[in-house]
C-alpha positions, 0 to 999 in steps of 0.5 A, a space after each residue: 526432564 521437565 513435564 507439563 500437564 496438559 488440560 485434560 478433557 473434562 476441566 472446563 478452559 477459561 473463558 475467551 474473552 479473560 484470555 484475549 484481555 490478558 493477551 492484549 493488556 501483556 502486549 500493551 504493556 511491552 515499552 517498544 510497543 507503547 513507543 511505536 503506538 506514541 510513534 504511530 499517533 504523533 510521528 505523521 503529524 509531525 512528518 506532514 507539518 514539518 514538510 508542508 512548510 518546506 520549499 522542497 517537497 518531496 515530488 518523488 512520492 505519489 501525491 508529494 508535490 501537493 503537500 503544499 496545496 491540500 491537506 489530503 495530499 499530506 495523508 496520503 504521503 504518509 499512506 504510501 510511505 508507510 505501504 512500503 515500510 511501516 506496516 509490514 515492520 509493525 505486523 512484525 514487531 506485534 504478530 511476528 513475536 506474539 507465539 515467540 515470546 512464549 518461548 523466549 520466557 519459558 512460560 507455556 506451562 503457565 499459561 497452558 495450566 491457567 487458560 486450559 486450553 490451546 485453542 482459545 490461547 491461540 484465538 486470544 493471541 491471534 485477536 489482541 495481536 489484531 486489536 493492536 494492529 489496527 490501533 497502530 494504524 489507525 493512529 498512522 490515519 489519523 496523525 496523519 489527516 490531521 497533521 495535513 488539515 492542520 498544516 495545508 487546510 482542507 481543500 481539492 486534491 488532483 487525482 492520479 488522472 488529473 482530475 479535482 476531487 472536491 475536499 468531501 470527496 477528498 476526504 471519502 476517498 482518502 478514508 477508503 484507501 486507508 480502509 483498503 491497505 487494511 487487507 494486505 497488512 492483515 495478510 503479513 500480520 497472519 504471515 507474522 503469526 505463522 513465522 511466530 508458531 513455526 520458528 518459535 524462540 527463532 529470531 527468523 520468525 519475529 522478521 518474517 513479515 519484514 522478510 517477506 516484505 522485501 522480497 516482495 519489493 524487489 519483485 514489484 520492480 520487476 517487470 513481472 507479468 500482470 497474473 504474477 504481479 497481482 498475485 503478491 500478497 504486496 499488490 494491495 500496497 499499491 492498488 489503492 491509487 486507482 481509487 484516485 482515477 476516474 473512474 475508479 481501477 476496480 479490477 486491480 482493487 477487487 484482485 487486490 483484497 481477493 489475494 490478502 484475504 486469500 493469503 491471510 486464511 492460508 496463514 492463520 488456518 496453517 498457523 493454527 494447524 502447527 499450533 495445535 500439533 506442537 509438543 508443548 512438552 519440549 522447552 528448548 522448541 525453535 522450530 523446524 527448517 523441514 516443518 516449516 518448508 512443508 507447512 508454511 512455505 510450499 502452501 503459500 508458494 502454491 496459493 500464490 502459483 494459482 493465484 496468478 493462474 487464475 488472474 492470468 487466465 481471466 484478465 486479456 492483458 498479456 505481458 507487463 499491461 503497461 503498452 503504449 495505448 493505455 499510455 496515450 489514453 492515460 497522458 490525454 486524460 490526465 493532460 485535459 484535466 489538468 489543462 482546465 485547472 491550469 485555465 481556472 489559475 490564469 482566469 482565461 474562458 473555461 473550456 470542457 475535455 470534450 472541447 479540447 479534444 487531447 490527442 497524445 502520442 507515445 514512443 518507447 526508446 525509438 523505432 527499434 524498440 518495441 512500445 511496450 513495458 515500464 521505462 524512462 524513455 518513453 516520449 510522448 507529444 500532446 496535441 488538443 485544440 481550443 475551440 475556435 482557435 484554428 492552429 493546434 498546440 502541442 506538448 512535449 512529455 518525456 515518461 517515467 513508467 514504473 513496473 506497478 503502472 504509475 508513471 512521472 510525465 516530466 514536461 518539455 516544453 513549450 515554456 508557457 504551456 509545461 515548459 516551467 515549474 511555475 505560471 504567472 498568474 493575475 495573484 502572483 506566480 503559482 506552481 504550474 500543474 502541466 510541468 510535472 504530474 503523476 499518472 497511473 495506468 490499469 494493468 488490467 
């Protein structure tokens, strides 16, 4: 049987930052990693470039059927693409094999003998898995900027809302949704590290994160209660899109960061408990299905469990938080926003929301349907009046809610008003903003 020596106390350990270097440098020099930092830092421009330049426009995602019009919009294609899959992937590939390597290799005696102790060895992992996270996605950020800039310009970006945001508060914005994401992939990077020390030479625990990631994904489509729903540690993927209303949902981006960093002290805190524990002293270690439920699992389920207590019991909003009020107070808004940008193209006299006084109207699937929930059939008609004018018009939408709040209003006539995908202007035909637009209600 093979013995390893731990330090003993008086041997002096090696200096933190030596270890976090080796650490960070071993990571680096691993060749998925580097093809993953060269993916993260070319891909997305690439991506934008590409499809900016396409007659189809992928109209499915948040902010797609801009592409065309502003740069920014590129970016933030990339952002929510990369909110459902990339990151938690990437968190995997770094922090979900940080502790595991380890024991794939045999090499704990090593590295226990040369940093002599096991708590920096934990910190020095914990911190270049960090560091290279962050590069990661900041090569996602700024691949993708430029590679819209590059290809579409700087120009306004319309809101979730309807309403332009002038290209330097475009660029604010865009900057703090990135800056955002940055805490729930952080709190699945402390989940990756936690599966790492746990599982050890487990595969399990490299896709942990990845795991997690589509778990949680099934659940958002759901239509879970508002407590439940903010109480995912994946919220954070999606909140960041009331950054693009006005005024910004701050109540959903508050809980938002509140529950990742929640999720990634738990994490870290209990991977550092297990890590500490562990018999260092056995090299056939892949962890423990009993360990691993009381030390991992049930801590988690129960932050989460009070977590969506405690939203649940400050929020007033009961159910879904999709219902039809909040529905016609969004379509309105988003509605007079957009039928200023739709005045500016035809150059017919400017009118403020104020005057237009747009009233929306919205039914869920009828008179035997109670209106509230998300949905595809939600119908909505809209009503405003020019000033001065004494007939009043009206629009047809037809609403496609998602659970998460943000919903696709589909124009149905009439023709000239949202009725086509493109209006003729005095330049030439130009893409019609009230045929079709994305809006997004606050939960909350």
């Amino acid at each position: 049987m093979t013995t390893i020596a731990l330090p003993s106390a008086g041997v002096r350990p090696s200096p933190l930052i030596r270890g976090y270097r080796f650490e960070l440098v071993k990571l680096l020099s691993q060749w998925r990693i580097r093809l993953v930092l060269a993916g993260c830092w070319i891909g997305p421009a690439l991506f934008v470039a590409v499809v900016s330049r396409q007659t189809s426009l992928p109209s499915d995602t948040v902010f797609g059927r801009w592409m065309h019009a502003t740069g920014w919009a590129g970016s933030l294609v990339v952002l929510g693409f990369a909110c459902s899959w990339v990151l938690p992937l990437l968190t995997a590939l770094v922090a979900g094999d940080a502790f595991a390597a380890e024991d794939r290799l045999g090499t704990w005696r090593h590295l226990l003998v040369t940093v002599r102790s096991p708590r920096r060895i934990f910190v020095a992992k914990t911190l270049a898995s960090l560091s290279v996270i962050l590069l990661l996605v900041l090569g996602l950020a700024v691949s993708g900027i430029v590679g819209g800039l590059t290809s579409a310009g700087n120009h306004s970006v319309v809101g979730l809302d309807g309403h332009p945001l002038a290209p330097a508060d475009a660029a604010r914005t865009v900057l703090l949704a990135w800056l955002y994401v940055l805490a729930p992939t952080l709190a699945f990077g402390a989940v990756g590290l936690l599966g790492s020390v746990a599982l050890g030479r487990s595969p399990m625990g490299l896709l942990t994160p990845a795991v997690l990631a589509f778990v949680l994904g099934l659940a958002q489509v759901l239509p879970l209660p508002v407590g439940a729903r903010m109480a995912l540690p994946s919220h954070g993927f999606l909140a960041w899109r009331g950054l693009f209303t006005e005024p910004s949902q701050r109540g959903p981006l508050l809980v938002g960061i509140a529950v990742d960093l929640a999720w990634t002290v738990a994490a870290v805190v209990l991977a550092y408990r297990m890590f500490l524990r562990r018999d260092f002293t056995d090299l056939a270690y892949d962890g423990s299905g009993r360990r691993v439920l009381i030390g991992a699992v049930v801590p988690l389920a129960v932050l989460t469990l009070v977590s969506g207590l405690a939203v649940g019991s400050l929020s007033p909003e009961a159910g879904t938080g999709i219902d039809k009020v909040k529905l016609q107070v969004s379509l309105g808004t988003a509605f007079a926003h957009l039928y200023r940008l739709q005045t500016e193209q035809l150059h017919r006299p400017a009118v403020t929301e104020a005057a237009l006084d747009v009233r929306a109207a919205c039914d869920k699937g009828g008179d035997r349907v109670v209106d509230r929930g998300p949905g595809n059939d939600w119908r909505c008609v809209v009503t405003w009046r020019l000033p001065g004018a004494s007939a009043t018009g009206s629009a047809i939408y037809q609403l496609d809610v998602a659970a998460e709040g943000r919903y696709v209003a589909d124009g149905d006539g009439p023709k000239e008003v949202n009725g086509s995908f493109l209006v003729h202007t005095p330049s030439g035909d130009a893409p019609n903003p009230l045929w079709q637009f994305d809006g997004y209600v606050d939960l909350l």
